[in-house]
Structure formats: C-alpha cells, structure tokens
N, C-alpha and C positions, 0 to 999 in steps of 0.2 A: 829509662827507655822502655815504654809499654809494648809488652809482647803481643803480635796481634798472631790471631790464630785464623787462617785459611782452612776454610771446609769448600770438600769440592766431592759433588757426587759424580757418581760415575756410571753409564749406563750401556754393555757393549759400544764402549769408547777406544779399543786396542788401535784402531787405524789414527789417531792423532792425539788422545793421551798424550803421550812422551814429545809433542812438540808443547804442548803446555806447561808440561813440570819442567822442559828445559828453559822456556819464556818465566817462570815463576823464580826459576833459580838463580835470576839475572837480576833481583830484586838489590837497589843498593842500601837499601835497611835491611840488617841482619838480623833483625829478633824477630823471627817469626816461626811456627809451625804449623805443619801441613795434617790437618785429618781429609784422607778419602774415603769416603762410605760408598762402597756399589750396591747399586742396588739391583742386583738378581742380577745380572748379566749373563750373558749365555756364551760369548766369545769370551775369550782367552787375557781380557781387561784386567781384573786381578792379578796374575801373573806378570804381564807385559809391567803392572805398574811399582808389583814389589821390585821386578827387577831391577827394574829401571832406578828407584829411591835407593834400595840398596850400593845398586855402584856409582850413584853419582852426586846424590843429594846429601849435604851437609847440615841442612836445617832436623828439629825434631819432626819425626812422621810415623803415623798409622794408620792403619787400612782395618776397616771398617765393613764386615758384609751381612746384607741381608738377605735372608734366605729367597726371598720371592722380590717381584718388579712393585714396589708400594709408591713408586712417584719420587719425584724431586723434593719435596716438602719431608717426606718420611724420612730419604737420607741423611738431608742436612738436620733434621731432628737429632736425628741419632747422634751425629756427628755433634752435634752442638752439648749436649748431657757430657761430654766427655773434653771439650774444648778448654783452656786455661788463661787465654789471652784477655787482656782488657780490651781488645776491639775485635769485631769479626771481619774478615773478608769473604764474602760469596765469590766466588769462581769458579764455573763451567765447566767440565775437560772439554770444550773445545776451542775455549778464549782466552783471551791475552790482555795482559796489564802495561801499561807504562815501566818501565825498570824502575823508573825514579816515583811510581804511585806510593809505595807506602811510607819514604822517605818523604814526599811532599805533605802526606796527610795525616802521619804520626806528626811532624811536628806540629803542624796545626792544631791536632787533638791535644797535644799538651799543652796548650795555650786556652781550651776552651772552658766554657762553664759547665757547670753539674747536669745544666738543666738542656744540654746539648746531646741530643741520642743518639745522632748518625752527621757525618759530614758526607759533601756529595761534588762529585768534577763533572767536567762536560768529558762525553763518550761517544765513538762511531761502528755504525754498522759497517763490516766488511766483509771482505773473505781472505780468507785465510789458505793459503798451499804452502804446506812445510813448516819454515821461518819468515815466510812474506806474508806481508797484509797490505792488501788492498783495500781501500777506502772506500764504500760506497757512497753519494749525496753530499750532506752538509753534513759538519756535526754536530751532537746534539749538546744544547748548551741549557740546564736543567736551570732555573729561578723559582726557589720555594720563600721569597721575599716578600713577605706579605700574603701569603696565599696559603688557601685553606689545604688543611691535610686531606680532603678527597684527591687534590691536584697529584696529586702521588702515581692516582688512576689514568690521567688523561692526557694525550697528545704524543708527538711525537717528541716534545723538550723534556718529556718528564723526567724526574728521578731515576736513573737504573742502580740497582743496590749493588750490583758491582762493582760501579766507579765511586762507591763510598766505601766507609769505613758505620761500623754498626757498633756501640757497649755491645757489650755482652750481655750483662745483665740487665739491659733492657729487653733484650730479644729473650733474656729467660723470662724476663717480669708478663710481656704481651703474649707467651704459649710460644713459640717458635713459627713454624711456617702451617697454612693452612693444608692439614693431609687430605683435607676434600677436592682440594683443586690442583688440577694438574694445567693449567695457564693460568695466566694474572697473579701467581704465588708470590711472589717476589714483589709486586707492587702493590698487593693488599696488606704484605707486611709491613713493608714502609706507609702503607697508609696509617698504621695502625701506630709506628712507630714515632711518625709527626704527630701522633695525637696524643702519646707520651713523654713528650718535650717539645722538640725545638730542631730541626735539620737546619742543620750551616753548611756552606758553600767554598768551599776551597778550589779557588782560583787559579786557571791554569791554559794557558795559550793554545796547549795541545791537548787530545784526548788523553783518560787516563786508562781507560780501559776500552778494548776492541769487541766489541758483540758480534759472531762469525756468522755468517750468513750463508746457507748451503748455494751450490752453484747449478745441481742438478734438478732442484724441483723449488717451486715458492714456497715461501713461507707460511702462509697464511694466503688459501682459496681453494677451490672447488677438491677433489678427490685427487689430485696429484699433488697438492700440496702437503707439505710436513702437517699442519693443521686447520682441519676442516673450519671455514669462515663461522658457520653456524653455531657448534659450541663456543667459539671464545665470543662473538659478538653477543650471544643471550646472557653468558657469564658473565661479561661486562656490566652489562646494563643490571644485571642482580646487584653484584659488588657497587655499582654508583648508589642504587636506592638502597642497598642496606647499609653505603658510608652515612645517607640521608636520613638514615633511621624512616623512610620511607614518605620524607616531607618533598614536598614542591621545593624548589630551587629558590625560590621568593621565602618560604616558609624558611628554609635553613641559612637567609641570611647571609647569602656567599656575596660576594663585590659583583660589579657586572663583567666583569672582565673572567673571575671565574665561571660565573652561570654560561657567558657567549660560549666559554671552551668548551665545557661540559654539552654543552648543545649542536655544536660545531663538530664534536667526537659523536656523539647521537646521530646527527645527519649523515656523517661518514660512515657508520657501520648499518643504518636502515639502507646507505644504499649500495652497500658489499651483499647487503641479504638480498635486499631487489634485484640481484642480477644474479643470485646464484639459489633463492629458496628463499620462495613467495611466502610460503606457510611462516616460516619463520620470523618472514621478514613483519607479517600481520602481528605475530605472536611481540618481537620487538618494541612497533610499534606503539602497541597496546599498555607495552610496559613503560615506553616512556611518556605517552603522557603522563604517567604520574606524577613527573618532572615540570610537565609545561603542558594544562591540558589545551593550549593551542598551539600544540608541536607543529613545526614547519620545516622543512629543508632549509638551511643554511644557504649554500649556492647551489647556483652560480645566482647571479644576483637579481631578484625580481620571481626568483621560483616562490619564496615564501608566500608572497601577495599572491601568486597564481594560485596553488592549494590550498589558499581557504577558499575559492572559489567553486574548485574541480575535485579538492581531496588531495588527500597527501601521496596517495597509490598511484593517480593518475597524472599530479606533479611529478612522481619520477620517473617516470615514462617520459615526459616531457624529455626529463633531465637526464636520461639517456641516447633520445635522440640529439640534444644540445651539443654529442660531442660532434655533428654536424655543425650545419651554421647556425650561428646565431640569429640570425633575422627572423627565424621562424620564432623565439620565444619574443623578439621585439615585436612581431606581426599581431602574437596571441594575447601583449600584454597591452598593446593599443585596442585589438579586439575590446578588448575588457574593459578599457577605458579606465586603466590603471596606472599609465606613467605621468 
C-alpha cells in the first residue's frame, strides 16, 4: 500500500482551514500524510492548524513555515523537499476531496506502468459553507486520450492536479512548481508532467475533488475580483507559446481538435481583455498571432469571416453588441456578401 503524501499550503486560511483537515480526515485509505507549509500568514492559521492536527488528526503531520508571503509554488516546494510518499496530493486549505479519492486512485496507481506520472478524475467548482458543498455548472470531466501535453493549459475540461494523484519523483525530476507564477502554477506543472510520461484517467461517476469558489467576489475580472482578468490572461497566452517553444500551431503539429481548443481559449480571453483592458487586450493580441497569424474570434459564428474584413478590434465590438440581437450580425454579414 503506497503512502501518498498531501501537501497543502496555507495562506491566512484560520476561517476554513479546520473544515478541510476535518474533509481530509474522512479519507477511507489510511496511508497517508499531511505536510502544511504557510506561507507568511499574518492571522493566527498556524496555530488554529497545529491545534487542530494535534487533537484530532491520526495521520503522520507537519507544519512547515515560511518567514515571508513567497506564493503557492514556493510552499508546496518546500513542502515537497521533505515529502516520503510515492504519490503527491495538491490540496488547497480551502477544498475538499471525495472520502473515497485516494482509495479509488491508489489502487489504480498500483496497477499502472512506470511510464505513468500522474493519474487524473473528473472535478467541480463549488462552494463550500462549513461541511456543505454546493455544486456550481457541470462537472468537469478531464480527457488527456490522445492529446498533446499543452492541453494541460486549456479549457474548462482540463486536468486539475488535485483531482489526481502525482509520483513523486516525477515532480522532483521536472523542479517542482514554477515560483515565478503565482496563477496557472498547477497547470503548467502538469503540463510539464504530461511531457514526462503519460497521465491516465481514473474513472469515476462522481467528482473527486471540489475546487471552492468564493461567494463574495469573482473569481477572475475587473478590480473586485479575487484576480485581476489581465495578468492571468497575458500569463496564459505566455505559458501556450513557451509550451510551443514559440511555433505556430500548424508548426507544433497538434490534431485539429487541439489547435480549434487552443484557439477557442485565445478568443475567450481577447475577449475578457476587450471588455475590461483595451491596452492589453492589443498587447494579447499581438501575441497570439503567433499562434495563427490570421487569428480570428471563434464565435459566435460568422464573426471570424467578418474580422478579416473590419479587423479583429472592430469584430469584437461587433461581438459585444451580439449579446443583443442577432439579426444585426445576419444584416452585416449579407452586407458583406459573405453567407
């Protein structure tokens, strides 16, 4: 029975910490331990969490601090140089696993080959009050079957390294987690980690882990959200061209199925910047030509053919007043004499 080790950073996390470690405790595989590394915290998260392991936790545990705020990447670094299990768990202090996750995907893992570095379930966004969780949408149901290790980056099915299981000594082999980025860390690592074997998929009716979603502000947009649209969308499109090693999409040889995603995720985030940071959204742009230098919008359907007419800028204009009626882009694309 392979010990898997849970690393969970920690960041002024006191107010739902301790619903976490009580959802981890409920795990019906017993071989596991818990490293928490905080990183700098300034409430009282530390404390709250020795307590809390000391009087209730049965598993091996240690806490881990670092003197200053260095990022999610720098924690679980830490945390990992000192880890003993043959697989890792990423875990959040603010998210929740299936009880039955690491019992589903240890056995799995003991069944797999050498050349397999991480296995992966389907997972949902919620929220979370207390011991409940709320579901948001669909859930997301990950397929790395044939698909290139950039797909790691893109969509909303993608891989979340939570709801897998990671060697170890893969994540020591590829550096651990990138301490330059403080978004996409977790999905650049898995990118990196499909490109040192093989992700398999372990099958599962239900989600196996919950990704919590705050109630009081979004997630991603303007200045009231947890994180500003602008850096994670330029960051994005960095992390696509340097999985590309900075080739055209044609040039790196992807399926078309991959390339439509990858471009399908390009239209979606030119036009989170088109409505929230023009500058940006140029600077974007710019960069993804690289990818396709007759970059187009995606949808809604018939925008592409309009913006190589009018430009890609003046396409999304378009494609913001579309969430009106329709008729007006049927009107502009008989204009054109393009349907």
């Amino acid at each position: 029975m392979d010990l898997i080790s849970v690393i969970m950073p920690t960041h002024n996390a006191a107010k739902w910490v301790t619903h976490t470690l009580d959802n981890l405790a409920a795990q019906t595989y017993p071989r596991f331990e818990l490293i928490v590394a905080d990183d700098g915290s300034r409430d009282d998260t530390v404390s709250v969490v020795r307590a809390k392991l000391a009087n209730s936790f049965r598993n091996p545990w240690r806490i881990l601090e670092l003197d200053d705020n260095q990022g999610p990447s720098a924690a679980r670094n830490r945390a990992l140089k000192v880890a003993r299990g043959t697989w890792v768990q990423c875990l959040d202090s603010d998210d929740f696993l299936a009880p039955a996750k690491f019992e589903m995907q240890a056995a799995h893992c003991a069944r797999v080959s050498a050349d397999v570095t991480a296995v992966y379930s389907p997972w949902h966004q919620c929220h979370i009050d207390g011991a409940q969780v709320t579901p948001l949408g669909q859930m997301s149901q990950p397929d790395m079957q044939g698909r290139a290790p950039i797909m790691c980056l893109v969509g909303n099915d993608r891989v979340l390294q939570g709801a897998g299981l990671t060697r170890r000594s893969v994540l020591e082999r590829i550096g651990g987690w990138d301490e330059t980025l403080r978004f996409w860390e977790c999905e650049e690592a898995t990118f990196r980690i499909a490109k040192a074997g093989r992700l398999e998929c372990v099958p599962s009716a239900s989600p196996l882990y919950f990704w919590r979603q705050p109630r009081d502000q979004p997630y991603i947009g303007d200045a009231r959200a947890r994180y500003h649209t602008t850096p994670v969308a330029l960051s994005w499109i960095d992390l696509i061209l340097r999985a590309l090693d900075h080739q055209s999409l044609m040039e790196a040889g992807l399926s078309v199925r991959d390339r439509q995603e990858i471009l399908d995720s390009s239209s979606f985030w030119a036009r989170q910047l088109f409505r929230t940071d023009r500058t940006a959204f140029r600077e974007f742009l710019g960069k993804a030509r690289q990818l396709d230098p007759h970059l187009a919008p995606t949808s809604p359907v018939g925008l592409a053919a309009v913006s190589r007419h009018i430009g890609y800028e003046a396409a999304e204009a378009i494609a913001d007043l579309g969430r009106g009626p329709l008729h007006f882009l049927r009107k502009l694309l008989q204009g054109l004499r393009l349907r």
